[in-house]
Residue frames relative to the residue before (quaternion, step in Angstrom):
aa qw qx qy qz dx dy dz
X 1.0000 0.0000 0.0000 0.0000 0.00 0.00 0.00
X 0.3823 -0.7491 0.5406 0.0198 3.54 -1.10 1.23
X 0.0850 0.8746 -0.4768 -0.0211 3.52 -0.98 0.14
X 0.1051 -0.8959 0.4067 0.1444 3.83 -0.04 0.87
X 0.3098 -0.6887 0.6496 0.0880 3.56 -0.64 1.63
X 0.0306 -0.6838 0.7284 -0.0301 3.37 -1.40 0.68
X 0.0313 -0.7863 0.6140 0.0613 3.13 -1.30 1.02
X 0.2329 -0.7559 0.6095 0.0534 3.75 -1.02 0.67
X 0.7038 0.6022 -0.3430 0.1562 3.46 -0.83 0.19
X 0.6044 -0.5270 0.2114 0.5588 4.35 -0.42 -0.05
X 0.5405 -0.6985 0.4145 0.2191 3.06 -1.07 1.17
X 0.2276 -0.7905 0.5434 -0.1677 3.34 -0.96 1.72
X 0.4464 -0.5718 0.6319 0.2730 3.78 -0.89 0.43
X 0.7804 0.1282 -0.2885 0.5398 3.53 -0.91 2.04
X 0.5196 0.5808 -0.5847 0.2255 3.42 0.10 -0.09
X 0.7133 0.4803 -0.3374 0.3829 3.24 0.55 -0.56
X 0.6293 0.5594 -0.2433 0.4815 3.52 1.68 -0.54
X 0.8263 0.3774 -0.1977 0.3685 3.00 0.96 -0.76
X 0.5424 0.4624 -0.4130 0.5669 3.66 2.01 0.62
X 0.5378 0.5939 -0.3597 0.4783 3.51 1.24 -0.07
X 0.5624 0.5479 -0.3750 0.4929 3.25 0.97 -0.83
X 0.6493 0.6075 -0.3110 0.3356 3.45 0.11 -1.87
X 0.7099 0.4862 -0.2067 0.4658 3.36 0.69 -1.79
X 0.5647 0.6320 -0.3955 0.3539 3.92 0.78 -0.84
X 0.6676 0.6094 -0.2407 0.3536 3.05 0.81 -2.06
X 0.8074 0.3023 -0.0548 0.5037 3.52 0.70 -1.41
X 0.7264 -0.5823 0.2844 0.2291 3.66 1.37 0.72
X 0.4550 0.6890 -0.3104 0.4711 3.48 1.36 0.18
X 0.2740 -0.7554 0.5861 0.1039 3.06 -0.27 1.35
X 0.0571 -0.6461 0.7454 0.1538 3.65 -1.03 0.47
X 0.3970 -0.6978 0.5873 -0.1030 3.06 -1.52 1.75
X 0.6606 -0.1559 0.1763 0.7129 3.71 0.90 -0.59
X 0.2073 -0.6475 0.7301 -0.0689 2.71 -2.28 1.53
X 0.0097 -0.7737 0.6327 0.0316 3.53 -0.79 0.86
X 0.1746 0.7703 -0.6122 0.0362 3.72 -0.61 0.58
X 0.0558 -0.6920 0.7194 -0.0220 3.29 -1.82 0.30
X 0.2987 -0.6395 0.7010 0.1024 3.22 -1.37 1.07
X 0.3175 0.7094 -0.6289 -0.0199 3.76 -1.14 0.63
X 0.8051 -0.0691 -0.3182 0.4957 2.55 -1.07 2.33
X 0.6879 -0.2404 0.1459 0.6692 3.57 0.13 -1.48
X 0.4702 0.5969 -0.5140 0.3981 4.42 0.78 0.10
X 0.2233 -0.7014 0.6732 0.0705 3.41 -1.39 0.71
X 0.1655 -0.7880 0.5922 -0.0310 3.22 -0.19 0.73
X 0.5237 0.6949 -0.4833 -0.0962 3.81 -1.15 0.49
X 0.2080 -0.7876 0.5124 0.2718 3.64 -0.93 -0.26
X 0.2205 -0.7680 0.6013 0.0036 3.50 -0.90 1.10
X 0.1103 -0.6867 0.7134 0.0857 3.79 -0.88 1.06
X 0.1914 -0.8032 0.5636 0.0251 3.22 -1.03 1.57
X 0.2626 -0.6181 0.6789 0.2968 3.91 -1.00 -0.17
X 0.0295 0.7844 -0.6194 -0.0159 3.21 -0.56 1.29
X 0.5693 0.6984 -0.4332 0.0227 3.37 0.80 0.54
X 0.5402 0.5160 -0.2645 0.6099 3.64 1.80 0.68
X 0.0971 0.7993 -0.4845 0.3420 2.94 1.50 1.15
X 0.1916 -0.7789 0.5852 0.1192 3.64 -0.46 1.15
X 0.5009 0.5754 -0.3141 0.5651 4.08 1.96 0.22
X 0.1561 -0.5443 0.6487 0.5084 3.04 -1.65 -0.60
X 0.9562 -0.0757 0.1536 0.2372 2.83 -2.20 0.04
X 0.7204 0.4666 0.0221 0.5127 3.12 0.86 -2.51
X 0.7447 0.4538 -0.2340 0.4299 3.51 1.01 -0.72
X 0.6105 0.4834 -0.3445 0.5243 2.93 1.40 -0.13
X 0.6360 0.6017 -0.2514 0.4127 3.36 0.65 -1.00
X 0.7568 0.4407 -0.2098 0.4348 3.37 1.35 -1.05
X 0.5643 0.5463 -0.3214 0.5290 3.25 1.57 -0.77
X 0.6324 0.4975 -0.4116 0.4279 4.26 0.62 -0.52
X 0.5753 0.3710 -0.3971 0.6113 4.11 0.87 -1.10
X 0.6814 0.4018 -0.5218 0.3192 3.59 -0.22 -0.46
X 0.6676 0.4262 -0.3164 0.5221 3.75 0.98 -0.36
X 0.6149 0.3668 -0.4151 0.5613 3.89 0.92 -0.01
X 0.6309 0.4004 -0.4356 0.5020 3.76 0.83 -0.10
X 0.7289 0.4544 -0.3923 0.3292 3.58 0.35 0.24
X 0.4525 0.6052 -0.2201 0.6168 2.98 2.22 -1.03
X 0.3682 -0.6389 0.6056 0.2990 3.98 0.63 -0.79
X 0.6235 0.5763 -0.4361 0.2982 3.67 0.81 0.28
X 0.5714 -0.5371 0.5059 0.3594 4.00 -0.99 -0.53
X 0.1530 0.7635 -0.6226 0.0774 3.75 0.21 0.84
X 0.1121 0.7510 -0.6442 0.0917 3.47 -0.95 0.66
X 0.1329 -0.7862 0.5984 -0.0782 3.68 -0.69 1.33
X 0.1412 -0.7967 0.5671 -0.1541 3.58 -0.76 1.66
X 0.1955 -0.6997 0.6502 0.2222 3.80 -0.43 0.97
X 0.5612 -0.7006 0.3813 0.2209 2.85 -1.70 1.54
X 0.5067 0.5513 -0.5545 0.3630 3.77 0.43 0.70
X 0.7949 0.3028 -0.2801 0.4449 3.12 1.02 -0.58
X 0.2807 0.7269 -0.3403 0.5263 3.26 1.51 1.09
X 0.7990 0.2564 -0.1617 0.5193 3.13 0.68 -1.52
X 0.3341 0.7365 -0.3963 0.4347 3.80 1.77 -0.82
X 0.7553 0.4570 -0.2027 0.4239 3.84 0.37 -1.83
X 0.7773 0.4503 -0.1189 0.4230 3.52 0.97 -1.12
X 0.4301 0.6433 -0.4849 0.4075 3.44 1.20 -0.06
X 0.3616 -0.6033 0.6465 0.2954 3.74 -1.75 0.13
């Protein structure tokens, strides 16, 4: 099972450490990182493997905005059925 974390918000020293971390703790492989700075926005997306998740789902999801609310950023984590569910024609 897969899962795509997306982060939004002004670009800061650690963001990328400090949702990687989160995801370590609780066993979440991250599988691919895209990021991008434009100008001062930070922009990324992260396909995780959440299936050796040592969380659930909700606890994870809830524990990552609670780190983009402290960070001031937009974190928002979607399992990839309901990923691919949104994206279908």
């Amino acid at each position: 099972m897969r899962a795509v974390i997306t982060v939004l918000g002004k670009d800061m020293v650690g963001i990328l450490a400090k949702v990687s971390a989160r995801c370590a703790e609780a066993h979440v492989n991250v599988l691919e990182v895209t990021q991008s700075v434009l100008q001062d926005l930070f922009a990324m997306i992260m396909m995780v493997d959440i299936s050796k998740s040592t969380v659930a789902f909700d606890e994870l999801a809830d524990s990552l905005k609670k780190i983009g609310d402290n960070m001031g950023l937009k974190v928002h984590v979607m399992h990839e059925d309901i990923f691919h569910s949104m994206h279908r024609i």
